[in-house]
N, C-alpha and C positions, 0 to 999 in steps of 0.2 A: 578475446581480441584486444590488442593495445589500442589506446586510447592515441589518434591521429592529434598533434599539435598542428595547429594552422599555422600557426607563429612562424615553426618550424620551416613547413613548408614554401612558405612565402618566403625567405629567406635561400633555401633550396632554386628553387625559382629567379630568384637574382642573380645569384651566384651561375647557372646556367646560362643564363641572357646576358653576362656577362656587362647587367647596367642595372641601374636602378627603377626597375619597373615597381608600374605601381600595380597592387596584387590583392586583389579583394575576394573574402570569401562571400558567396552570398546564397540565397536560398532559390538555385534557378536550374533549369535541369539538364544544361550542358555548357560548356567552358565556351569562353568569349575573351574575342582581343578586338580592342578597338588599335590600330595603327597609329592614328594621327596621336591622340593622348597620352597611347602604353600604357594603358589600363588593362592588364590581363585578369578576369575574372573567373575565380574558380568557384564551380559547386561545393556544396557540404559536404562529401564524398567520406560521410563518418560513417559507414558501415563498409570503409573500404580498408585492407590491410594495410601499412609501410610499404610492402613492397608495391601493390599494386596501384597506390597513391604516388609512389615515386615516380612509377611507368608515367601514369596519367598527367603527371606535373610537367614530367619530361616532355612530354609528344607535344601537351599544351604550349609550351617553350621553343618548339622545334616551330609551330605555326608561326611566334610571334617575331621566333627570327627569320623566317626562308620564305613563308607562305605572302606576295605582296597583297597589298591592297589594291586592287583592280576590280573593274566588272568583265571579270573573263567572258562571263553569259551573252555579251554583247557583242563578243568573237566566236565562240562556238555555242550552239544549240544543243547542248547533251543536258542528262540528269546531271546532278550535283554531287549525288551518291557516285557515279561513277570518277569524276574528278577527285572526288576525296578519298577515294583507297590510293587510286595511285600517287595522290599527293601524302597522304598519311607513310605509305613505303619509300619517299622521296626523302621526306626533313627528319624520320628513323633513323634512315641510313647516314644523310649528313651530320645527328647529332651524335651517332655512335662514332664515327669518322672524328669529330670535334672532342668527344669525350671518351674516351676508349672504355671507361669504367661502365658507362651505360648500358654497353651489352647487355651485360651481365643483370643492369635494373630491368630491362626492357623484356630481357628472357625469364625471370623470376616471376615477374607480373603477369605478363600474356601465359604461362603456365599456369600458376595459379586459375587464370580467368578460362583455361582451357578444363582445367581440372572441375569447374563449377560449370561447364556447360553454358558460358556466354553467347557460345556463337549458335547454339542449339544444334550441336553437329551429331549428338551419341546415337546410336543405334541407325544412323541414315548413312546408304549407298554415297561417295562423296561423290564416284563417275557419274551421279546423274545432276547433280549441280551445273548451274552455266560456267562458262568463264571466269564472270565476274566475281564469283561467290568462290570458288576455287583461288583466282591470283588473290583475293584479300586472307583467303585464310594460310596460305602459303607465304604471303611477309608476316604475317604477325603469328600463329601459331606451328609454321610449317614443320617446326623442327621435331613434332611429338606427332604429327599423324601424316603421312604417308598419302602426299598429291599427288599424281600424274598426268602432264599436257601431251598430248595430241601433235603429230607434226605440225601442222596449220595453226598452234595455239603458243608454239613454244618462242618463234620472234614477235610475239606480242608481251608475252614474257619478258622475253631480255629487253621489251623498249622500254619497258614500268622498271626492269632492274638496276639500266645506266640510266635514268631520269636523272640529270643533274639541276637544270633550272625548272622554274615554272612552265616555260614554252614544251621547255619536256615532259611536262606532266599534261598536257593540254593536249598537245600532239599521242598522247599513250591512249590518253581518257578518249579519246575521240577514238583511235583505232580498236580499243576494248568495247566498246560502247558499237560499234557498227558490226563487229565482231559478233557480238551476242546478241547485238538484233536482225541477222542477217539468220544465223543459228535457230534462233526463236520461228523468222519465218518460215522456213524450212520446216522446222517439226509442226507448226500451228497447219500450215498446208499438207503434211502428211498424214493428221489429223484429221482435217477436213475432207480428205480423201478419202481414208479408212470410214469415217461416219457415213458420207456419202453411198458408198457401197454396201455398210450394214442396215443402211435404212431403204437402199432397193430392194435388198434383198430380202429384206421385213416388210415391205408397201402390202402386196398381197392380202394381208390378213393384220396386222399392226397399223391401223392407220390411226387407232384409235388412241394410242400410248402415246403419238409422239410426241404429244402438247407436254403429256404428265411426267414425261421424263426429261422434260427440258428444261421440267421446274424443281428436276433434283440437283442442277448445279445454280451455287451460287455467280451472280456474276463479278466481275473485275473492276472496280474502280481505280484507274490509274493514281499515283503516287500524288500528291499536292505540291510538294516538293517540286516534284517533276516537272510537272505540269508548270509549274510558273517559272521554272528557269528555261522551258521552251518557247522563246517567246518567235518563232518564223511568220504569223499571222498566218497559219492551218490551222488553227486551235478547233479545227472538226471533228465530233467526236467521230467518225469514221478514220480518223488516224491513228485512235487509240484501239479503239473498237472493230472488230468482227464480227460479225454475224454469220455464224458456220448453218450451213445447211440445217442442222437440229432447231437450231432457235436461240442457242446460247450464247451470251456474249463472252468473250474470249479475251483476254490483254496481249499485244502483240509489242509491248513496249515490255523491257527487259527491266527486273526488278534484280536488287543485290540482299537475299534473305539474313544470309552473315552480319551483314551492315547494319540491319535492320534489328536483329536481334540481338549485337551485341548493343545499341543504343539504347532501347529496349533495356536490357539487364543492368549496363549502368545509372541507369536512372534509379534503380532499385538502390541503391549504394548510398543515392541521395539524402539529406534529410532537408525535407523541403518545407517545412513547418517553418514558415514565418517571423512566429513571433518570437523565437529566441534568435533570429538574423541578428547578424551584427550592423553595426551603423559605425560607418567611418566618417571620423569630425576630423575638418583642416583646419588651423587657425588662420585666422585674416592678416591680411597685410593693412592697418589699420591706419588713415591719413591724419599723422602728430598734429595738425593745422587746427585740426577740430577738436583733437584729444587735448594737447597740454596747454594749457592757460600759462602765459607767459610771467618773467619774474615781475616785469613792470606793470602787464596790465593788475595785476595780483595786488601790489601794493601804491600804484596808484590810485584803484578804487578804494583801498584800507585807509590809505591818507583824509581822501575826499571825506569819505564817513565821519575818521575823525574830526575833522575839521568843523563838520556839522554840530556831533554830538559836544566839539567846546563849543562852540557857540550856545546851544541852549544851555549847555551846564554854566555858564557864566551868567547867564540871565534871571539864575536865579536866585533870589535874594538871601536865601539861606546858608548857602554855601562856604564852610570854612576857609576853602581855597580857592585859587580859581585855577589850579592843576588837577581836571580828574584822574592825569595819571601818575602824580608823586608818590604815592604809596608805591608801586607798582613797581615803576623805574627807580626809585631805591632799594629796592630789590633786586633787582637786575645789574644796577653798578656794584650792587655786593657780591653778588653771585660772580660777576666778572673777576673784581678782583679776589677772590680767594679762589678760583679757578685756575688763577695761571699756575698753580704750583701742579695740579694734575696736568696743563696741559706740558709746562716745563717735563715734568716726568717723564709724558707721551717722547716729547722728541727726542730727549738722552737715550732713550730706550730705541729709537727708531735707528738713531747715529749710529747707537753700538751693534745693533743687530743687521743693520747695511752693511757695516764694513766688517762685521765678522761673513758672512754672506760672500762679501767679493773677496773676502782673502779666502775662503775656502773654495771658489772658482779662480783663484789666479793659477797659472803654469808659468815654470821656469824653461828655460831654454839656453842653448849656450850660445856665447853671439859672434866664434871662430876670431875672438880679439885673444891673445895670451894676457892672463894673470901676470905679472910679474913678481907679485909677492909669493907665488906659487911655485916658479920656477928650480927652489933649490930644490926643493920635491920630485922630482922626477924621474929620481930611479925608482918610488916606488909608488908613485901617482900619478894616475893618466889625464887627471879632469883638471889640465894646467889653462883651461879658459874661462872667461870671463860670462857670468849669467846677467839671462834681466828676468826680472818679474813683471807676469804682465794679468793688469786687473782687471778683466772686464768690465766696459760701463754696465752698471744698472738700467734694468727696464722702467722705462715712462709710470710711473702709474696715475691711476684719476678714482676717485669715488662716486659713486649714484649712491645717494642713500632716499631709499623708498619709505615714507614713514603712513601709517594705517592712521587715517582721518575716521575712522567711527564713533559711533555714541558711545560703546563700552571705551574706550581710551579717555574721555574725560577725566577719572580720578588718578590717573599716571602722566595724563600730558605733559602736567608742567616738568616734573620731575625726567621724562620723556627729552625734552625739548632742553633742558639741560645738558643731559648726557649730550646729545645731539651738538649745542656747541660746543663741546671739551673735543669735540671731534673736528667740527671745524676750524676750529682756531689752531688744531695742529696741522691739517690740513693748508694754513696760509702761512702757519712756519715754516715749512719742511717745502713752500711750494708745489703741493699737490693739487692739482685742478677738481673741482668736485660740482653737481648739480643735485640741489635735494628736490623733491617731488613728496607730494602728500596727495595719496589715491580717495576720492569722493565720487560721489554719485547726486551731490544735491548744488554744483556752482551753476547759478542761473546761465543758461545760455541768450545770448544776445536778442533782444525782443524778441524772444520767446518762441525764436527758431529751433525747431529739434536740426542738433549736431550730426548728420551723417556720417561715419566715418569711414562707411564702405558700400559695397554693394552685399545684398542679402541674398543668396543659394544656399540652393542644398547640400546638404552638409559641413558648412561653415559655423564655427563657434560666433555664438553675440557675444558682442558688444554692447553693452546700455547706451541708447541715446545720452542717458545724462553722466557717463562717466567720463570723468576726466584727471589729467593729472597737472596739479597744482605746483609748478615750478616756483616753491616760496623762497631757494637761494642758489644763488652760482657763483664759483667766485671770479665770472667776468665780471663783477658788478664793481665801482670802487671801494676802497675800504671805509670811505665816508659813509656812502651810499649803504653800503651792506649791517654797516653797524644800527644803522636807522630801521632797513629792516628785520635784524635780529629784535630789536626792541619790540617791532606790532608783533611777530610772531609770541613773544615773551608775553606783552599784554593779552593775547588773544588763551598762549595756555591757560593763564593765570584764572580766566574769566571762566573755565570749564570747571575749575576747583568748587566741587562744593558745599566745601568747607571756609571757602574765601568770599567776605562781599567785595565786590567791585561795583567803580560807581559809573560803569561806561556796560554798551553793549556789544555785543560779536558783530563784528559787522559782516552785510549781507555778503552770505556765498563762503561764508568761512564755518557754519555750523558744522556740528560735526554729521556723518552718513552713517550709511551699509557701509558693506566691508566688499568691495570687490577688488580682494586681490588676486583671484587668478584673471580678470582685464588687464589688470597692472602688468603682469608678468606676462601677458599679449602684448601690451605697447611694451614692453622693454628689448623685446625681437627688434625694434626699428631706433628707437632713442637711445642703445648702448652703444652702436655701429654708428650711428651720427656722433655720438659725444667723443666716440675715440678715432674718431677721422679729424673732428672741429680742433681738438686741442693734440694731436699726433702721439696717441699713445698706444704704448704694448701691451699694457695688462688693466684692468678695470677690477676693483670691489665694488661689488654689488651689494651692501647692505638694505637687508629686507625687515622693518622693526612692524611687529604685530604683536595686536594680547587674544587674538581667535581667531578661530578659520575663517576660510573664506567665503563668501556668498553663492550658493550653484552657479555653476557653468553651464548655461543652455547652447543649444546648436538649433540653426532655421531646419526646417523641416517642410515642404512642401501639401499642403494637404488640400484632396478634392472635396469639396461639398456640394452637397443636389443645386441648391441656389447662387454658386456663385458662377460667372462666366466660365472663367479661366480658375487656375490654381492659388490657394491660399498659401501663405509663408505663415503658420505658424511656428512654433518654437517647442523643444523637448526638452529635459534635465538629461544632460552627461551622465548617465546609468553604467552600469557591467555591462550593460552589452554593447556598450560604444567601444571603439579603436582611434586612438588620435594619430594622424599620420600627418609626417612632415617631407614633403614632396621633394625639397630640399635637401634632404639627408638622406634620404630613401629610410629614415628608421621610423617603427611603429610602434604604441606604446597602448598596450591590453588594460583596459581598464576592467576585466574581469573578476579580479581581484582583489579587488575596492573594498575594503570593508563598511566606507560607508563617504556619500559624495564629496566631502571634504580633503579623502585623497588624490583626488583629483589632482591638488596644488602640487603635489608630489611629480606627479608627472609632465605635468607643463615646465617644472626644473628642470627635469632629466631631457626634457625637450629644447630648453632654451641651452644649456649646458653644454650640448653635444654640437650645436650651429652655432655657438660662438663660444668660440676654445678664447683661451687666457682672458677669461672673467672667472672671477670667485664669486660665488654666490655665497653669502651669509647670512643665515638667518636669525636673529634676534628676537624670542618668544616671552615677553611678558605674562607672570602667571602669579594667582593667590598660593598660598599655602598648603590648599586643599587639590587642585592641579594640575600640582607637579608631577605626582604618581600617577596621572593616566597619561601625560604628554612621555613620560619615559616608559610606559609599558605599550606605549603606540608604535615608539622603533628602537626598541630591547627585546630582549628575552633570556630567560636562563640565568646562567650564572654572569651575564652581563649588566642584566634589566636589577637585582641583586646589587652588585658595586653601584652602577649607576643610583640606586635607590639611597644607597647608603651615604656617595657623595653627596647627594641635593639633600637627608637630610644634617649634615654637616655644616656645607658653604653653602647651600642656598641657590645656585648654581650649579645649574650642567652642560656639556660639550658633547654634542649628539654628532656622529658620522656616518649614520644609515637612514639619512633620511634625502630627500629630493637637493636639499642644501650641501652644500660643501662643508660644509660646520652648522647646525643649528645650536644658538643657544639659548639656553632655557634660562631666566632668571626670576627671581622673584621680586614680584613688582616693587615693592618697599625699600628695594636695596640700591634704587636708583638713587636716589635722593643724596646728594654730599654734602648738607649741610649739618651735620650734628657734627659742631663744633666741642671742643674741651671747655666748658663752661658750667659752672657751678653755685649754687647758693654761696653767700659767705658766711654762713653759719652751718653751713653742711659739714654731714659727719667724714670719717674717713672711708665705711663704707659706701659710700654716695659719691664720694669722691672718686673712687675704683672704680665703679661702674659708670659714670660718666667717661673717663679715661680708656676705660676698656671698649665704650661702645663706639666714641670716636675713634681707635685704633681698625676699630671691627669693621666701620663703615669707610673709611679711608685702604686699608687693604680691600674689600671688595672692590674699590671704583677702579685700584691700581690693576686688580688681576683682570676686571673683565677688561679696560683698556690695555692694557698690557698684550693679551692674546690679538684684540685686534692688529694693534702694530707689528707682532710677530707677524703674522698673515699676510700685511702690506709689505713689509722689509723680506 
């Protein structure tokens, strides 16, 4: 038997409901729609064929469309079994009516299901079935076994066959249902009759038997089912119950055997094992209030600290200077100015690649003025009018660039933090609006209040209380302003090197963390739609800079323990057997196939990607030497994973297109760094000389190609 995809079917199901229902497989043992939510819930139904999984997807679809949500039971007093045949031949017929292909799923399936004996019909007389068990097997199998009604049975028939609304199915269910208990009393009384007679006519000499053969029939316990959806206040058992002359009790309430047995053998299909269920995670709508730490509160506690830490460093008597931070910012004014020639670069390349861009979206058009230089032309040219060229404006762009605040990024920050302005500063030439963000887990929150960002349910991805995202620049800030903070941020990389002493400390709330970037890429669902509302733009790069995966992504979990009142919220690892679903988009994203929790980050891309179109997502993966070959044999293969290998070891760099990102690229960490300048001993040889010259050519082409690409991507 092929192998059922849920995926699939859940998809199937949409497309049917003609909306985005939400469609959950789970381990229970018959299909469920909630109304208000459109949560249609299907069973595992993995020992069921295509075909017969498509029937059953379909019929399920036909409830969530036709069948309302009502307490019918509170208008009519019948079983529910009887309601639901002739509502089951009701929303059949309306979905074959809607979908004309369905037939043909609905006839393939109930075949099949007739072919294995669902309804348990083989070798039984059908004339001796009631009613009810005859009309249900007459819409769904009629067309392979040969039913016959009764004159007094056949307008009960046509009332289940024109059923167009609910009221008509209520009105049908009621006349089937009085039908076959009117029938029932009939025979139970002719029964009763017949016994009656055979045990006069036995008194004489049997008196002794007829305890012991009273106790050869079982007795009838009416349906549960039944019984609770008859709610008239007769609930005596003498309504269900007879007591025949013999001694035996008797059911006098009409049961639907078909109904019964086919429920019964679907449940077989099931696979109701638990522990391989899936778990459907939603991401939160996460409140930015509590999540992003503003540009100012940020750097006006960085100030204050400093502030602090001169004062002590001037107090003490030792001290060469009384700048602890001139070393530092002499380095930072150097790095500026021999920067601007990369960022110079940046723009020329932005100008030229804009307007090659919109000359190749411009259109000509004729504008019905005559050419007049055209005119002698005319006996053998018709185009004697005058054109215009027309250029389309360019779209808005802005940049988020997300940068990874953990402990492993120390020995690249600063280098990090460089690249990072070459990008800014082309961003305040070119006028591009940009907010950068640095993802942590360890910035104090306010005396020592845990940050709530949401409410905690079941099946909702966490959030850490302590994560937050660190708005260290924007460029609403002034250019005065911003250049002051580029400098703490500069002293702060600087202090991570440790390779460098510095004579100051990190100040509080700027250490480095964990890595929680699949949080990051949760808050970016709400702060990329805010940024491009704030500043009016059409398109957004998302630059994403990391040197390693992410930290697990948990989800709440509700769980009962013997001692607690109520339900615990504990917490699970996003596993293969979760599904993340975006309610939003109606898409779902299997995490089955996870090789290992870190692809996780893969799918919250293709997540964020799909709910907000014209953003680029790009990734920027810092890696050692040793690295590079598992980050490209993670989204390669073959004779691709091959070139790709060969590129990285060449330039040191690669440009990945199969991963959660728009572009991931991989670089190698050491290649960041612009400063190896052309400088040389003065008594150096001339091969010393070459390789100095060749290393600064070697590190200056790197910085141009990896910037270079970015600006293609913006332009």
């Amino acid at each position: 038997m092929e192998v059922v995809k849920h995926e699939i079917k859940s998809q199937l199901a949409k497309l049917l409901a003609t909306e985005d229902l939400i469609v959950e497989h789970r381990s229970i043992e018959t299909a469920q729609f909630d109304v208000r939510t459109r949560v249609l819930t299907l069973p595992n139904w993995e020992r069921a064929s295509n075909d017969v999984y498509d029937a059953l997807v379909a019929h399920e679809v036909g409830h969530a469309l036709y069948t309302p949500d009502r307490e019918w039971f509170k208008e009519i007093q019948i079983p529910p079994s009887f309601v639901n045949i002739v509502e089951d031949a009701r929303i059949e017929k309306l979905m074959k009516r809607r979908y004309a292909g369905l037939a043909k799923t609905f006839r393939r399936g109930y075949n099949e299901l007739s072919d294995n004996d669902f309804f348990e019909v083989d070798g039984k007389d059908l004339d001796t079935f009631n009613l009810a068990d005859r009309v249900n097997l007459h819409f769904k199998i009629g067309a392979w076994i040969d039913i016959s009604f009764s004159i007094s049975e056949t307008p009960i028939v046509n009332l289940i066959a024109n059923a167009e609304t609910f009221d008509d199915t209520l009105s049908a269910a009621e006349a089937l249902y009085n039908f076959c208990k009117q029938e029932l009393e009939r025979k139970r009384k002719e029964e009763e009759i017949e016994i009656g007679q055979n045990l006069s006519a036995d008194l004489p000499g049997d008196g002794d038997n007829s305890s012991s053969d009273s106790n050869d029939h079982e007795s009838t316990v009416p349906n549960s089912s039944s019984d609770a959806s008859m709610e008239d206040g007769t609930g005596d058992d003498d309504r269900d119950l007879r007591v025949a002359s013999g001694g035996t009790a008797v059911n006098v309430e009409p049961e639907i055997e078909t109904a019964s047995a086919l429920e019964e053998a679907l449940r077989g299909l099931n696979n109701l094992d638990s522990s391989g269920e899936k778990r459907y995670i939603e991401l939160p709508k996460v409140d930015l209030k509590n999540i992003i730490i503003s540009n100012d509160k940020i750097h006006d506690r960085i100030n204050l600290e400093w502030e602090d830490q001169a004062k002590a460093w001037a107090e003490r008597p030792y001290n060469l200077t009384n700048n602890m931070f001139e070393e530092v910012d002499e380095d930072y004014i150097k790095f500026k100015r021999n920067a601007q020639k990369e960022v110079s670069y940046l723009v020329k390349e932005f100008e030229c690649k804009k307007s090659a861009s919109a000359y190749a979206r411009a259109t000509t058009a004729r504008t019905g003025i005559l050419d007049t230089t055209k005119l002698h032309t005319y006996k053998f040219n018709e185009d004697l009018f005058k054109k215009v060229t027309v250029i389309p404006d360019g779209k808005n762009h802005g940049l988020v660039f997300v940068l990874d605040w953990s402990g492993s990024m120390a020995p690249v920050m600063a280098d990090t933090i460089k690249q990072l302005y070459n990008l800014l500063w082309f961003c305040k030439k070119v006028n591009i609006p940009f907010d950068v963000y640095a993802f942590t887990d360890s910035y104090p929150s306010d005396y020592g209040v845990p940050k709530y960002s949401y409410e905690r349910k079941e099946g909702l991805a966490l959030v850490s209380d302590q994560f937050s995202m660190m708005n260290i620049f924007t460029s609403s800030t002034r250019s005065k302003e911003l250049e002051d903070q580029m400098k703490n941020i500069f002293r702060i990389a600087c202090a991570f090197d440790r390779n460098r002493w510095t004579q100051y400390n990190v100040p509080l709330g700027m250490q480095l963390s964990g890595t929680p970037l699949n949080e990051a890429i949760i808050s970016l669902h709400q702060i990329i739609p805010q940024f491009k509302s704030r500043h009016n733009l059409e398109k957004v790069q998302c630059v994403i800079l990391t040197d390693g995966e992410s930290a697990p992504l948990h989800y709440s979990r509700e769980v009962h323990r013997d001692w607690d009142t109520g339900g615990y919220m504990g917490a699970n690892v996003v596993s293969s057997k979760c599904v993340i679903r975006n309610r939003k988009t109606g898409h779902t994203y299997s995490c089955e196939h996870l090789g290992y929790w870190a692809d996780v980050t893969d799918l919250l891309l293709k997540n964020i990607r799909q709910e907000i179109p014209n953003t680029n997502f790009i990734g920027i993966r810092l890696m050692g030497s040793r690295t590079g070959g598992e980050f490209i044999r993670r989204y390669t293969n073959g004779d691709t994973c091959d070139r790709a290998m060969s590129t990285w070891r060449k330039e040191k760099s690669i440009s990945i297109k199969e991963s959660g990102y728009h572009t991931y690229f991989g670089l190698l960490s050491n290649t960041l760094s612009n400063e190896d300048e052309f400088e040389v001993k003065e008594d150096a040889t001339k091969a010393e000389i070459k390789r100095a010259f060749v290393k600064s050519l070697k590190t200056k082409k790197m910085n141009k190609k990896i910037l270079g690409e970015f600006v293609e991507l913006v332009a």
